[in-house]
VMD Tcl script that draws the C-alpha trace (Angstrom):
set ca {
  {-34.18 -4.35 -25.49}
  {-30.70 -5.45 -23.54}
  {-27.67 -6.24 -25.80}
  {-26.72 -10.36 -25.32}
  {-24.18 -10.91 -23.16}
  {-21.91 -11.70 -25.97}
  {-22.21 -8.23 -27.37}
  {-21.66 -6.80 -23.78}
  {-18.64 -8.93 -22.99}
  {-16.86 -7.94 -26.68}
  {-17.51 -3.93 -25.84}
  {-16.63 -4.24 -22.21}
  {-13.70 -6.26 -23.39}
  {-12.72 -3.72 -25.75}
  {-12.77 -0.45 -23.15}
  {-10.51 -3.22 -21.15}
  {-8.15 -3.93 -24.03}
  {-7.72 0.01 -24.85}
  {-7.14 0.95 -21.26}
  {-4.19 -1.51 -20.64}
  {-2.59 0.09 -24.05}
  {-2.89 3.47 -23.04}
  {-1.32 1.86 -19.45}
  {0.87 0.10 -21.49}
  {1.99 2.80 -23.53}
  {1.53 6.13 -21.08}
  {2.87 5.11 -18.34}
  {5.05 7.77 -17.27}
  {3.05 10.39 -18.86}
  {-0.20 9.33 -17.08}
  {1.74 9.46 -13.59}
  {1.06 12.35 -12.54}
  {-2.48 12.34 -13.13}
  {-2.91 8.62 -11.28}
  {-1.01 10.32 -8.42}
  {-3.35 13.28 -8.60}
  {-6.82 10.82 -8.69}
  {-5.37 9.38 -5.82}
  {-4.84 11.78 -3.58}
  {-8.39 13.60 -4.82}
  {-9.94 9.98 -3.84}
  {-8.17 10.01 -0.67}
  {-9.24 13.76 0.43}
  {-12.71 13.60 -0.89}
  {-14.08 12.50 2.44}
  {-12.40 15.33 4.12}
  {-13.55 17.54 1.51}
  {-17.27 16.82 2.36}
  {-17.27 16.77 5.92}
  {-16.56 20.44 5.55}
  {-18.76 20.73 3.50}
  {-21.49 19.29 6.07}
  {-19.65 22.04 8.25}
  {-21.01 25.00 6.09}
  {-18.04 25.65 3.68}
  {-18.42 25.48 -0.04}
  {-16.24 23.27 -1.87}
  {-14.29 25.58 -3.25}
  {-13.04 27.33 0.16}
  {-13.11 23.75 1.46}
  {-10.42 22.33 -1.63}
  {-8.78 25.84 -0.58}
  {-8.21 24.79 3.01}
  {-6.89 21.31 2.41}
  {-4.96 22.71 -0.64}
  {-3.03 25.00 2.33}
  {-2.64 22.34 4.84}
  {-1.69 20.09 2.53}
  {1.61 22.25 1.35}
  {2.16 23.51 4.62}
  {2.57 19.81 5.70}
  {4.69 18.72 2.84}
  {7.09 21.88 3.64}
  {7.62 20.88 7.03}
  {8.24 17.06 5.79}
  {10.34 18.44 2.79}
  {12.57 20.50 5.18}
  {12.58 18.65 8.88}
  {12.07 14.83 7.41}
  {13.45 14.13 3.87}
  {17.07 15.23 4.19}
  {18.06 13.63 7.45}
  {16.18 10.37 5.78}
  {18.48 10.91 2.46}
  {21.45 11.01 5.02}
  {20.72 8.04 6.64}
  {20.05 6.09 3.56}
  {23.34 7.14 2.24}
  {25.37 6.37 5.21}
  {23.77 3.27 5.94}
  {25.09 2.37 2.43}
  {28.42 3.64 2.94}
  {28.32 1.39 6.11}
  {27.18 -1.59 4.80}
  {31.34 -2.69 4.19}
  {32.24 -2.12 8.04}
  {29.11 -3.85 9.09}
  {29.92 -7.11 7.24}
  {33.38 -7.08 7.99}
  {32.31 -6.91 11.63}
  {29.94 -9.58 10.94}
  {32.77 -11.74 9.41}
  {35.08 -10.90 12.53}
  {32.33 -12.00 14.52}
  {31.52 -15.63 12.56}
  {35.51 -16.06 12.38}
  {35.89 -15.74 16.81}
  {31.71 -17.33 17.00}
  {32.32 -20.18 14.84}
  {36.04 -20.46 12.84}
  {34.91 -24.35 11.35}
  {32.26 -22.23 9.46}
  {34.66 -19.68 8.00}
  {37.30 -21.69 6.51}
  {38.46 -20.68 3.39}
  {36.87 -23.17 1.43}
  {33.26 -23.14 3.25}
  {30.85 -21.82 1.33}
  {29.89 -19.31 4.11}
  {33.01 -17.31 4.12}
  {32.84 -17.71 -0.17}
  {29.41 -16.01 0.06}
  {30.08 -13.12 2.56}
  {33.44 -12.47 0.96}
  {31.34 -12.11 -2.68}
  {28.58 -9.96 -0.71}
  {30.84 -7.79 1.14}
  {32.83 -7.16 -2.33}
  {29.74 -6.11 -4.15}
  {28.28 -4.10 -1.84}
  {31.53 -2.26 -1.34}
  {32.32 -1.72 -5.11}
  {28.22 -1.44 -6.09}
  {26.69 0.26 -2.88}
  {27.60 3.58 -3.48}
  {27.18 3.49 -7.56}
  {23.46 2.11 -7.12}
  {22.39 4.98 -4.57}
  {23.79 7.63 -6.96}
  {21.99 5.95 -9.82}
  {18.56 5.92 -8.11}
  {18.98 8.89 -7.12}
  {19.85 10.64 -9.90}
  {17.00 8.84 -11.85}
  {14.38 9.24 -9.37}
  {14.92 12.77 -8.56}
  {16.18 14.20 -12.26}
  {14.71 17.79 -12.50}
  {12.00 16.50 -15.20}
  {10.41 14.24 -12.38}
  {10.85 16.96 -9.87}
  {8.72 19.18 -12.01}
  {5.94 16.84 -12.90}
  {5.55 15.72 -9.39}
  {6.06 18.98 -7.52}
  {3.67 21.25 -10.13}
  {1.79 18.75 -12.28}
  {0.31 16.91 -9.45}
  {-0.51 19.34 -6.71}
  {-2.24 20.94 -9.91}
  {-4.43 17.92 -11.24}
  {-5.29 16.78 -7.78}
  {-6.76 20.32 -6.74}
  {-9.08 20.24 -9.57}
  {-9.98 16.43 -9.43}
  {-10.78 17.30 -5.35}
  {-12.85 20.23 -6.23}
  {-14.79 18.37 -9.48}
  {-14.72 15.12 -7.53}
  {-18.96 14.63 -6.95}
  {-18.95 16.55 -10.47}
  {-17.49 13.87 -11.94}
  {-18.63 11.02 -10.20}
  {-22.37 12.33 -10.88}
  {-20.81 12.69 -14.93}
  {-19.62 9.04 -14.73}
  {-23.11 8.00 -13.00}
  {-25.40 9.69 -15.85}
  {-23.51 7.71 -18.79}
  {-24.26 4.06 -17.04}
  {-26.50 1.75 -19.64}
  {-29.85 2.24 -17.90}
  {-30.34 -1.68 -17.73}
  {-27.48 -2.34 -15.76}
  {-26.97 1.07 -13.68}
  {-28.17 -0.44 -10.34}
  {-26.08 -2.74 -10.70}
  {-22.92 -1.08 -11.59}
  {-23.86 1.55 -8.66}
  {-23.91 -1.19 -5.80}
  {-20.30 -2.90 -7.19}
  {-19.44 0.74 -7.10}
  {-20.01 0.91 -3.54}
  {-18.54 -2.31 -3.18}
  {-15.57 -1.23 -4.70}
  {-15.41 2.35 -2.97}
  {-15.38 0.66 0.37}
  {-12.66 -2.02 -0.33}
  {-10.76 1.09 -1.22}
  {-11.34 3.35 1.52}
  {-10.50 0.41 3.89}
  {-7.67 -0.27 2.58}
  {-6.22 3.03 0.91}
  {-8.02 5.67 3.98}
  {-7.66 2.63 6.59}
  {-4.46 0.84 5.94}
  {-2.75 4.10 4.86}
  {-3.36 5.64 7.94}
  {-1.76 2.81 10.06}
  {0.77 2.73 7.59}
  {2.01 6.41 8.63}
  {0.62 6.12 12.13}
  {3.49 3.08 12.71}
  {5.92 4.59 10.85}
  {6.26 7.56 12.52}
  {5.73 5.31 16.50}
  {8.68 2.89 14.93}
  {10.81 5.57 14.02}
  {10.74 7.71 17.30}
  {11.02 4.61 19.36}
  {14.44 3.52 17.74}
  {15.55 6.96 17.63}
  {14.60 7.32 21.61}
  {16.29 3.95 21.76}
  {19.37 5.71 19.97}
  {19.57 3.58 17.15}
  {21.61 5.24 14.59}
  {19.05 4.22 11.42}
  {16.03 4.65 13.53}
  {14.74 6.97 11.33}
  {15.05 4.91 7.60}
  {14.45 1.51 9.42}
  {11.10 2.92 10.92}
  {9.97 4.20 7.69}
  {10.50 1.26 6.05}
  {8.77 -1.00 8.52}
  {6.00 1.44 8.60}
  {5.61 1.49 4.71}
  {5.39 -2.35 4.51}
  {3.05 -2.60 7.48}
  {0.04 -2.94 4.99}
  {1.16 -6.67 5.27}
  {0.12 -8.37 8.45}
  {2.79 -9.24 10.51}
  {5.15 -8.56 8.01}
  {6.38 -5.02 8.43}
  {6.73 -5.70 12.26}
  {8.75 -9.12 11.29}
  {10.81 -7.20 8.58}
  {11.40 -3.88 10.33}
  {12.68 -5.84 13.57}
  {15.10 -8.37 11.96}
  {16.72 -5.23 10.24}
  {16.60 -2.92 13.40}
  {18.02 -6.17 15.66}
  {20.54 -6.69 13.19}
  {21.59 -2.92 12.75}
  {21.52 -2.86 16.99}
  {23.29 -5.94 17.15}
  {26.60 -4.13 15.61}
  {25.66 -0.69 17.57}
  {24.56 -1.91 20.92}
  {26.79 -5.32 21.11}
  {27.22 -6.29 24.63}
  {24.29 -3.60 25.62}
  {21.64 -6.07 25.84}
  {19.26 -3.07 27.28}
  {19.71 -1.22 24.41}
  {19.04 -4.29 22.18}
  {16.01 -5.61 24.73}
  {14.69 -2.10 24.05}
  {14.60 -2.28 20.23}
  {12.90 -5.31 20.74}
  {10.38 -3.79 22.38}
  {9.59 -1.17 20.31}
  {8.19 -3.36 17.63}
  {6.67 -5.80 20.16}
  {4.69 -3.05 21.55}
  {3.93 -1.88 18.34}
  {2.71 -4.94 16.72}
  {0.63 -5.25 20.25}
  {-0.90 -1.76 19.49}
  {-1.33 -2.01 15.62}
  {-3.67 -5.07 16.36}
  {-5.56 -4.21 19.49}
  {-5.93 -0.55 19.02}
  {-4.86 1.01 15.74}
  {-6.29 -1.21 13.16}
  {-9.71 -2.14 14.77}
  {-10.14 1.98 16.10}
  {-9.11 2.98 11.96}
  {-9.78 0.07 9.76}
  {-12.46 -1.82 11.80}
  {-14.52 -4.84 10.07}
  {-14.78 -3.40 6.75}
  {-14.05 -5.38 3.84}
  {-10.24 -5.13 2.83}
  {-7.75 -6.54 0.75}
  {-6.44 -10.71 1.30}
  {-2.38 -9.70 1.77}
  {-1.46 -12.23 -0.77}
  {-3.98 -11.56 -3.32}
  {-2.80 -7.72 -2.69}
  {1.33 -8.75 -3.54}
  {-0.11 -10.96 -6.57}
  {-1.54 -7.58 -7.84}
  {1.57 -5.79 -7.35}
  {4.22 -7.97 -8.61}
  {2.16 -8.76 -12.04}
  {1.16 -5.06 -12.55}
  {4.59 -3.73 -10.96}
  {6.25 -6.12 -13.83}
  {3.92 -5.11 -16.73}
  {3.46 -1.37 -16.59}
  {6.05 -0.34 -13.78}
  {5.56 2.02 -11.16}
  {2.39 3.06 -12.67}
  {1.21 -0.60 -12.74}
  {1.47 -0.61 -8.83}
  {-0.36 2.06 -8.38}
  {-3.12 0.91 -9.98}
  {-2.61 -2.24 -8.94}
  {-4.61 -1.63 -5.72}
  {-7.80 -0.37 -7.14}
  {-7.82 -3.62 -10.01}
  {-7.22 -5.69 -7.57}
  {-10.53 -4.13 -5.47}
  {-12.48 -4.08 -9.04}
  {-11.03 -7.63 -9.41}
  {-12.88 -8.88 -5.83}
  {-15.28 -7.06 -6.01}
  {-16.57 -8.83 -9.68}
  {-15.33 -12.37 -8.17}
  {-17.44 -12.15 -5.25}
  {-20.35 -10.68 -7.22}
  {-20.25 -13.69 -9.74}
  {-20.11 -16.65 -7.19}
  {-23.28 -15.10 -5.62}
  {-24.87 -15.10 -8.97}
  {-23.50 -18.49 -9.13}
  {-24.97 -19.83 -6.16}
  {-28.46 -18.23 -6.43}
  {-28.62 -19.22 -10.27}
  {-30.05 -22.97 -11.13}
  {-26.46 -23.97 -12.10}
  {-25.57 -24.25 -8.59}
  {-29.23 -24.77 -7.28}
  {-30.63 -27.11 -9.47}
  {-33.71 -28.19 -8.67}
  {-32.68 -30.18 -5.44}
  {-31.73 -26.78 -4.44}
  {-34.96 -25.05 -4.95}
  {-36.93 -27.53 -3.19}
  {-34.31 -27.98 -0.18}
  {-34.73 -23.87 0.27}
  {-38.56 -23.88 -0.05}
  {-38.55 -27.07 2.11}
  {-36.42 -24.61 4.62}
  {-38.38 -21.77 4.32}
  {-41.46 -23.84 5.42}
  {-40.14 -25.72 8.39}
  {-38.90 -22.31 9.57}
  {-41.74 -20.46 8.87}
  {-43.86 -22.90 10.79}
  {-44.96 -22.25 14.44}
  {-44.18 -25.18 17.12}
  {-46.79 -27.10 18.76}
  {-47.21 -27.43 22.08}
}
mol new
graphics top color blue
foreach p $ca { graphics top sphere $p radius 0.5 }
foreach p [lrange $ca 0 end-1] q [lrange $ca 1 end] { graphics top cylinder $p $q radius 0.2 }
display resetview
């Protein structure tokens, strides 16, 4: 005999409770391991189709274990420092680019940038911060983000746990699968699928665009010769899970940055411009339909919802989780209101006789 619901809702409420401590309370020790799910989860797929291709899954873990460091050498070594660079100079720029900017407002528009306006009050404030804080803040992220404790966890710890989690993946998932309450088990199994295919649109999908226009943004406004192609590429490309957003963003910053390069080369500037226009053109006719397709994703705003309120409870952790809860979270929503609408609390009985009513007059054959 089934527990009540009330019984089920206190024990699943419990598990709940106890995972949002450990969350709460692990954060940064349970980092690397979330990193290491997540990339398992992300090369699982690519783990079985060669398997389908006759290698066990062993040699196949092997082989994406290889390619994977290979890649992340040739990132490491041909990618990361020149972005570093840019990052840094772009900060150590930031002084002569507002002063230019005020220079320009003064000649532009001198009624606006009158000592008293508040304008000329605000970009004086900015300009001072940025001059005296810039360089302070990059050093301090820096030297937190990249201390030689976080270099080891991430570098050995997590290469380490995702290899094993890849080659136990179906192991585990077949684990999780035999401990599901019998009652409820087909159940679970089809919001499980439900779930596994928000994910892999928008994780496999929307990650894949994600790098695809990062790396098109940031060789067209280095071809284009602007001089933070490669950082203002990235970041558009990083943000592009939003619709229209990372195009929007990236292009206001990479118009403004060409704006102070390019001035009075309106080519130049025409083709920054176009590098986002015909990205955002490709992104939504070809890219996203030929990689994400119709498949169920994640509503934008529901998606930055998740991430600001996990991102401000449990930190960096918190985001990453963020996008699975918030899949879990649909998932359950959309499973209830059907529930809802096929129970007799919706229905009624107005509502079973309208849908036998409509069963019959469609079931029944026209006269002539």
């Amino acid at each position: 005999m089934a527990l009540p619901v009330q019984q089920q809702s206190k024990y699943w409420g419990i598990i709940a409770a106890i995972l949002l401590v450990m969350l709460w309370f692990l954060g940064d020790v349970i980092l690397p391991f979330v990193l290491g799910g997540a990339i398992a989860y992300f090369l699982d797929p690519v783990a079985d189709r060669l398997e389908s291709m006759g290698l066990s899954r062993v040699l196949a873990t092997v082989v994406i274990t290889i390619f994977a460091v290979v890649l992340f050498v040739l990132i490491a070594l041909l990618i990361v420092p020149t972005l570093v660079e840019q990052t840094i100079s772009l900060v150590n720029s930031a002084p002569e680019i507002f002063t230019k900017l005020y220079n320009f407002l003064t000649e532009r528009f001198p009624t606006l940038m009158d000592e008293n306006s508040n304008l000329r009050q605000t970009l004086d404030s900015l300009g001072q911060a940025i001059q005296s804080k810039g360089g302070e803040l990059v050093n301090t992220v820096l030297s937190s983000a990249m201390s030689l404790l976080n270099i080891v966890l991430l570098m050995v710890i997590v290469p380490v746990v995702a290899f094993y989690m890849l080659l136990d993946w179906d192991k585990m998932v077949a684990k999780i699968d035999g401990y599901l309450p019998l009652d409820h088990a087909p159940i679970v199994r089809q919001l499980a699928r439900e779930v596994d295919r928000t994910l892999s649109s928008f994780i496999r999908g929307q990650g894949t665009v994600c790098l695809t226009m990062g790396v098109f943004y940031a060789i067209g406004l280095m071809l284009v010769g602007l001089q933070f192609g490669l950082l203002v590429g990235a970041f558009a490309g990083l943000i592009t899970f939003i619709p229209y957003i990372g195009a929007l963003i990236g292009g206001a910053l990479a118009i403004g940055l060409g704006l102070f390069q390019f001035w009075g080369d309106w080519v130049s500037l025409g083709l920054v411009a176009g590098v986002f226009a015909l990205g955002q053109a490709l992104e939504g006719n070809v890219i996203t339909p030929k990689l994400v397709g119709n498949s169920v994703g994640l509503h934008p705003v529901w998606l930055m919802f998740s991430l600001s309120v996990f991102g401000t409870l449990f930190g960096f952790v918190g985001m990453l989780v963020a996008v699975p809860v918030a899949a879990i979270i649909g998932v359950l929503i959309r499973f209830g209101i059907g529930q809802y609408q096929g129970g007799r609390l919706y229905q009624g009985l107005s509502g079973k006789s309208v849908g036998t009513d409509t069963t019959d007059v469609t079931d029944t054959p026209k006269e002539d």
